[in-house]
N, C-alpha and C positions, 0 to 999 in steps of 0.2 A: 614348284608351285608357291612355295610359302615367298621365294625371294617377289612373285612378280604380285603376291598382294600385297609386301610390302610396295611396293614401288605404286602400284595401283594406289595402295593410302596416298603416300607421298605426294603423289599426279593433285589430290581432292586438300591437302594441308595449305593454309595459306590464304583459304577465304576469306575473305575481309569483308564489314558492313560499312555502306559507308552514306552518312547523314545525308539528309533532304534538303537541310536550311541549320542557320546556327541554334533556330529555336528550338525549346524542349519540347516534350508531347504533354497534354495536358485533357484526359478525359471522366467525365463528369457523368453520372448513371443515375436517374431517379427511375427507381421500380415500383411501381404499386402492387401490393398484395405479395409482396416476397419473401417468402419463410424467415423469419428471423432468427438469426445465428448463421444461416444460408451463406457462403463463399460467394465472391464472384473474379472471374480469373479470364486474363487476357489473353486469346492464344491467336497464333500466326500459323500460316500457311509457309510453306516453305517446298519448292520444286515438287518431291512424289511424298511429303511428309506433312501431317501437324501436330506444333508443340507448344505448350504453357509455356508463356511470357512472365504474365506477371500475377499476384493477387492484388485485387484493391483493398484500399483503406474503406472504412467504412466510416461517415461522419453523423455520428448521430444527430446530433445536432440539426443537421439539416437535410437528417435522412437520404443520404446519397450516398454513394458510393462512388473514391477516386481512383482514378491510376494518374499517375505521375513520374516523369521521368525528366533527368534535365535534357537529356540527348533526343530530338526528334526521331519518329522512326519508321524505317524508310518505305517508299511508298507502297502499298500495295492492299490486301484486303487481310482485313484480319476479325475474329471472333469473339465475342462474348460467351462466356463459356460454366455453366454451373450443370450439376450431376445429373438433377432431375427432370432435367427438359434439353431442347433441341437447340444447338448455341446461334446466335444470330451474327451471321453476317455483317462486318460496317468495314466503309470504305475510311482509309488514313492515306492522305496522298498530301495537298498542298497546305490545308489547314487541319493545325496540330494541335489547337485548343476548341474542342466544342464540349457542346452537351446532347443528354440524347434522355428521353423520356419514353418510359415504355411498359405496358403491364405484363406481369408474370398469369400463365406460362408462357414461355415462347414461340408459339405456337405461333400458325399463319396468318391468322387474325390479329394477335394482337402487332406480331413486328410489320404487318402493314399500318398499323394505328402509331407506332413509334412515331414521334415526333425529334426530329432534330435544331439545336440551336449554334449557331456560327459554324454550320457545315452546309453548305449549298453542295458538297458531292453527295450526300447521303441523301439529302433531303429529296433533291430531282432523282435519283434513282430510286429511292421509297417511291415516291410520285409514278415514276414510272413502273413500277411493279402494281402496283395499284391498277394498273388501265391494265396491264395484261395479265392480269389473273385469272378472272372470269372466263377468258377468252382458255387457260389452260383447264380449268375445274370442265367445261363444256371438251375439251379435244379428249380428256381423260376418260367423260363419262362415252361418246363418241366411238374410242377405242374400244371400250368394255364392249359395248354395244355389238360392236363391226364381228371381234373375237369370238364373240357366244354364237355368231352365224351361221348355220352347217352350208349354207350355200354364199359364200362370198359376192358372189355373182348374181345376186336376185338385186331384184330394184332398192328393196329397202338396205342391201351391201352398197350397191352403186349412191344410193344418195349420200349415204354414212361420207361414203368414201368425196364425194361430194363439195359436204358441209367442212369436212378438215382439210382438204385441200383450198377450200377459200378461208380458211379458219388462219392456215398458214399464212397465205397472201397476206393477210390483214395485219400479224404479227410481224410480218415482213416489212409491211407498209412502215408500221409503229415504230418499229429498232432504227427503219432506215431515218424515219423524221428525229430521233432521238439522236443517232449518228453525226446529225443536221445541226443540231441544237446546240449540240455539246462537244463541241471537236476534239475537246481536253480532255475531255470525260476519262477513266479510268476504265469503265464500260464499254466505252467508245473504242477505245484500243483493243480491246477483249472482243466484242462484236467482231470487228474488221478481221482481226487474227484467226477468228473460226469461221470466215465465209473463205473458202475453197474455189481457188481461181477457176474463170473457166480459161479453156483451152481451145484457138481458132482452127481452124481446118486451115493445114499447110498453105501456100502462096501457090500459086497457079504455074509455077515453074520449077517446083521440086517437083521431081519422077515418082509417079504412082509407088513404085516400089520403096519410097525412102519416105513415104507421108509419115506411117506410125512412126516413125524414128523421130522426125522432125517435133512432134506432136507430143514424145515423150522429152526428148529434150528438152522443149519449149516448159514441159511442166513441173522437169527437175529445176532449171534453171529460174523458176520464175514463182515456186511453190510457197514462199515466205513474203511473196510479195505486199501482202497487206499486215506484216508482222510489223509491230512498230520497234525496234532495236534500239530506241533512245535514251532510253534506261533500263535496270532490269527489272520491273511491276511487274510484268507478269509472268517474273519467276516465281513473284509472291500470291499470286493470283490463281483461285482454284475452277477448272474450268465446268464445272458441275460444285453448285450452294452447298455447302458443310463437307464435301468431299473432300479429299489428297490426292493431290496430280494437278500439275498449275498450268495453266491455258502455254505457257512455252514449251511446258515439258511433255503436256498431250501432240501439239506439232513436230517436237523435235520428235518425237517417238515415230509416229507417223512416216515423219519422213525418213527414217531409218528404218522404217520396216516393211513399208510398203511402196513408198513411192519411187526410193532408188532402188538399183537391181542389185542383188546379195553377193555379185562378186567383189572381192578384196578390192579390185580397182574403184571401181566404182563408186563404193563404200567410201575408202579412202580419200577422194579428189574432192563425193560429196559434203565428207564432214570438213574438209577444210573449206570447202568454199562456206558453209555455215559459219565455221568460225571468222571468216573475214568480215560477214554483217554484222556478229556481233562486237566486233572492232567498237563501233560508234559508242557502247555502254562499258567500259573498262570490268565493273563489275561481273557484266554478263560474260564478256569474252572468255574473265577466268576462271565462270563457272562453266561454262562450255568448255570448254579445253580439259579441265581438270577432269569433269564428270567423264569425258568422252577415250581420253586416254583410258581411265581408268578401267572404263567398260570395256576397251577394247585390251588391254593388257590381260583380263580376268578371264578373255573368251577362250572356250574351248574349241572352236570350230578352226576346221582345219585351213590353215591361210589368211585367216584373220591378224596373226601374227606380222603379217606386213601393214595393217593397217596403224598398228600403236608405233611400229618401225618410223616408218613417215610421217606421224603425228607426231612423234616424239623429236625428230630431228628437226622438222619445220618449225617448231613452235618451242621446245623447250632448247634445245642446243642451238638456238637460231639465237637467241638471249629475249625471245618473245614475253616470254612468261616471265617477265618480272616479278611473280611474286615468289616465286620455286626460292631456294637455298640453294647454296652452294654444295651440299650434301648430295639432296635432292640432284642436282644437276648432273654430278659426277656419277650418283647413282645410274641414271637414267644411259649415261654415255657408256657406261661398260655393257649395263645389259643390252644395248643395241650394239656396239663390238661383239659381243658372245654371238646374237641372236640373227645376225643381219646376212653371216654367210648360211645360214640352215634355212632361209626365206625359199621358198616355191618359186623355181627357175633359177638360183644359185647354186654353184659348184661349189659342195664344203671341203673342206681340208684333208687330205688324202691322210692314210695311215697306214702301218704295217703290223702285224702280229705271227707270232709264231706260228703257224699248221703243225698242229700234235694230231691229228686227224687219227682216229682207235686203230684204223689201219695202215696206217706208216709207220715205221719205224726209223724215216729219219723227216725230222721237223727242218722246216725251211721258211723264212718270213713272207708273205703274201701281204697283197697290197689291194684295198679296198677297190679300187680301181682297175683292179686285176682282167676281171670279165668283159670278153668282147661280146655277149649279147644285147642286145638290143634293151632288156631291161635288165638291174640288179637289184635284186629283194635283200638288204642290210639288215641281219634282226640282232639285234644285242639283247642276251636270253640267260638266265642262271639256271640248270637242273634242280636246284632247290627251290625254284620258284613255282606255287601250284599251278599257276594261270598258263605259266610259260610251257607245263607238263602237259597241257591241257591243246594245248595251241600245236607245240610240236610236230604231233604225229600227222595233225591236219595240213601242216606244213607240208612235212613229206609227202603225204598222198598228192596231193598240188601238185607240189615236184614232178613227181615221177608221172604224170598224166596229161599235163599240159605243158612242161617245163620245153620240146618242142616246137607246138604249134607256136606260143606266146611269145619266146624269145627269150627265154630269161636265165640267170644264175642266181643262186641264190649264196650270201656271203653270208655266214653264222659264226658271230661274235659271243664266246662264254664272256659275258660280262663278271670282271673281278674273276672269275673263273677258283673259289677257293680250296677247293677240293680237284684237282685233274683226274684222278684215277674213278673219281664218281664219274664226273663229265665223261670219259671215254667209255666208261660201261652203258652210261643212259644212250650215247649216239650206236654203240653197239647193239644192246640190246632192241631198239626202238629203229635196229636199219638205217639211220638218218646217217650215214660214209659217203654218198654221193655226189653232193656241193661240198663247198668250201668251209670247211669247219675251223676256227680260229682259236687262240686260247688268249682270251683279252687280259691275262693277266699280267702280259709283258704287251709292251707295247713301244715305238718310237716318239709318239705325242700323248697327251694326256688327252684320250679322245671322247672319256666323260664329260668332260669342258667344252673340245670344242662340237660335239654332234650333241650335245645336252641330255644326254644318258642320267636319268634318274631314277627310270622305275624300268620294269623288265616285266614283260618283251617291250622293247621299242622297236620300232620298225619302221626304214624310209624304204620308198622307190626310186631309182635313180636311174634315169634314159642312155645312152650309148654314149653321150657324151658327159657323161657322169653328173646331169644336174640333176636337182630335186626334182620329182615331178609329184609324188606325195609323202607324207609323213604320218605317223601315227596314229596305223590304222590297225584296223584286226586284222588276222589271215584271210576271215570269211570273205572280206573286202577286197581283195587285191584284184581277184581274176576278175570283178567285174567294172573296177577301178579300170586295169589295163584293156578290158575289152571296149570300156568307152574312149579310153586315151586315145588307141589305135583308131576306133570310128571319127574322132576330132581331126587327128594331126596327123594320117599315116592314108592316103592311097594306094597302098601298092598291096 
């Protein structure tokens, strides 16, 4: 675990910021009424995060307060920010020197009254907050209203419901002329990114049976379609005012969690096809790639492990990811060597160990691969281990009751095995002489390394022809694991 958060850092090191224009940023704050000795500090949005940029200067002189930077800074939405009120929202995208006038507190009233100077992005989106406000203070009071109703269903429910359903249309009407207006808008991009495609009913010549397929397809493959990918804004861009989580990363989420299907393939085909839109923003690509490996290397879900596998070769070992290290790199390439033969539907590396079995008295090397049933339950387990003591016995009953019907052998590896004469009195006493008991302290291959044996019990399942079919799981799990396997893949 610890090797694969490091590598998970690694995946995220490297992010780079990179300017808008050669100009610097240059913003100017007249407050009325603002506590004197009062801070005022500039903070940014950043993907699921926000954090303090800067503090301004304060000019007595001409009772303002500055921020200033030589370096412009890069597009997207960022906050005005002091302890005792609610920070205000301002748009920083193509021009990086304004002014902005505004009374304290923060409140809703006054940053509708803000006025802005040599920023036309703020100013038209002030403007337009302004037309749809009322229109929210009316759906809010509306709600309340609809809420307190013991019969949703009566007339005075149905008008409620009514008046906000035209309430929306008209809101709809307004973003969409605003859309209109302002193609550039920062807004504009944000708007389009949070209307959700629709989806047409199949072609008249796909087969009844294959419509829903067609129809999810059509929505996987088409679900970013009003994303704008040209830059990364609205990595910087939060998709709910004064929140954390940025209108890309409320999508990207989305579509990782609900819109494709949770199996590893699936997952995996769709996070690259994401990362190839966001090709077009260099920056965004590396934040996607970086973020995504990382998530997927940290997962615990069983199988997901093939997903950072194929991210990792396509995009980092591919020489994709220009901004990795050399370190980084060769990291990445071993832990997919380790990792890549224990993938779900991979045949790992065979090995042998001694059978000291309590009830022999002559030991003889056995071989992981040994078992002609149909399934082999691998458990690498120490007696000194509680969980493993714990697990055991439940093991055995398994065994002996359905070992049978199921098909299976079960191959018991003393992992490190340091004590033998313990190990043979706990399989004595506890009845567990039946399957294959191993003594992992001798061995032919270093098979900590290659089955990645780190904590005890580990546990794979492996089908007749010795591939993976699951991995670390409980005992509880197994027989209902294999009861559904055999319902998948097994007619007979």
């Amino acid at each position: 675990m610890k090797t694969i958060i490091l590598l998970a850092f690694a995946a995220l090191m490297g992010l780079t910021a990179h300017a808008q224009s050669s100009q610097g940023f240059e913003l100017t704050v007249k407050i009325h009424d603002y506590p004197e000795g009062e801070l005022l500090r500039l903070g940014r949005y950043h993907a699921e995060g926000q954090f303090l940029l800067d503090t301004a200067t304060f000019d007595a002189r001409r009772g303002v307060f500055v921020f200033k930077r030589d370096e412009p800074l890069q597009a997207g939405m960022y906050m005005l920010v002091c302890f005792e009120s609610t920070p205000v929202d301002i748009i920083v995208e193509h021009t990086q020197q304004f002014s902005m006038e505004i009374n304290y507190p923060f409140n809703a009233t006054n940053v509708a009254a803000a006025r802005y100077t040599n920023s036309p992005e703020n100013q038209v989106f002030s403007e337009f907050n302004d037309k749809v406000r009322p229109f929210f203070t009316s759906l809010n009071q509306w709600r309340r209203d609809f809420d307190s109703l013991a019969d949703k269903q009566s007339p005075e429910g149905e008008a409620l419901t009514q008046k906000m359903q035209e309430t929306w249309r008209t809101l709809e009407g307004i973003r969409n002329q605003f859309i209109e207006d302002n193609p550039k808008h920062l807004m504009t991009a944000v708007f389009r990114a949070l209307q959700d495609i629709e989806v047409p009913e199949a072609p008249d010549d796909i087969p009844e049976s294959e419509r829903n397929l067609w129809r999810y397809n059509y929505w996987t493959h088409n679900y970013f379609r009003n994303m704008d990918f040209s830059s990364d804004r609205l990595l910087r861009t939060p998709h709910t005012p004064n929140m954390p989580g940025s209108v890309f990363n409320l999508r990207m989420e989305t579509y990782l969690s609900r819109v494709l299907s949770q199996h590893p393939d699936s997952l995996k085909f769709g996070v690259a096809r994401l990362f190839e839109l966001t090709r077009e923003s260099p920056e965004l690509f590396q934040y996607t790639v970086a973020t995504l490996v990382s998530r997927y290397l940290q997962s615990q879900i069983i199988g997901y492990d093939a997903i950072w596998v194929y991210l990792i070769e396509r995009y980092y070992l591919s020489g994709d990811a220009v901004w990795a290290s050399e370190a980084t790199i060769e990291s990445f390439k071993a832990h997919v060597e380790r990792h890549k033969p224990l993938l779900i539907g991979s045949r790992p590396t065979e090995f042998f160990c001694p059978d000291t079995n309590a009830d022999r008295s002559n030991e003889r090397f056995r071989s992981v691969f040994e078992p002609t049933t149909r399934y082999t339950i691998v458990i690498f387990w120490e007696p000194s281990c509680g969980h493993c003591r714990r697990q055991m016995p439940i093991l055995r009953d398994f065994y002996n009751t359905k070992r049978k019907e199921l098909d299976f052998e079960v191959f018991a590896v003393c992992h490190g095995c340091p004590d033998v004469d313990a190990w043979r009195a706990y399989l004595r006493d506890n009845e567990i002489t039946h399957w294959i008991n191993v003594n992992g302290k001798a061995s032919n291959v270093q098979y900590n390394e290659l089955w990645d044996v780190n904590s005890s019990p580990t546990i794979y399942v492996l089908d007749s022809h010795k591939r993976i079919v699951t991995k670390r799981i409980e005992v509880d799990q197994i027989e209902p694991f294999i009861q559904n396997w055999n319902a998948l893949h097994y007619n007979d």
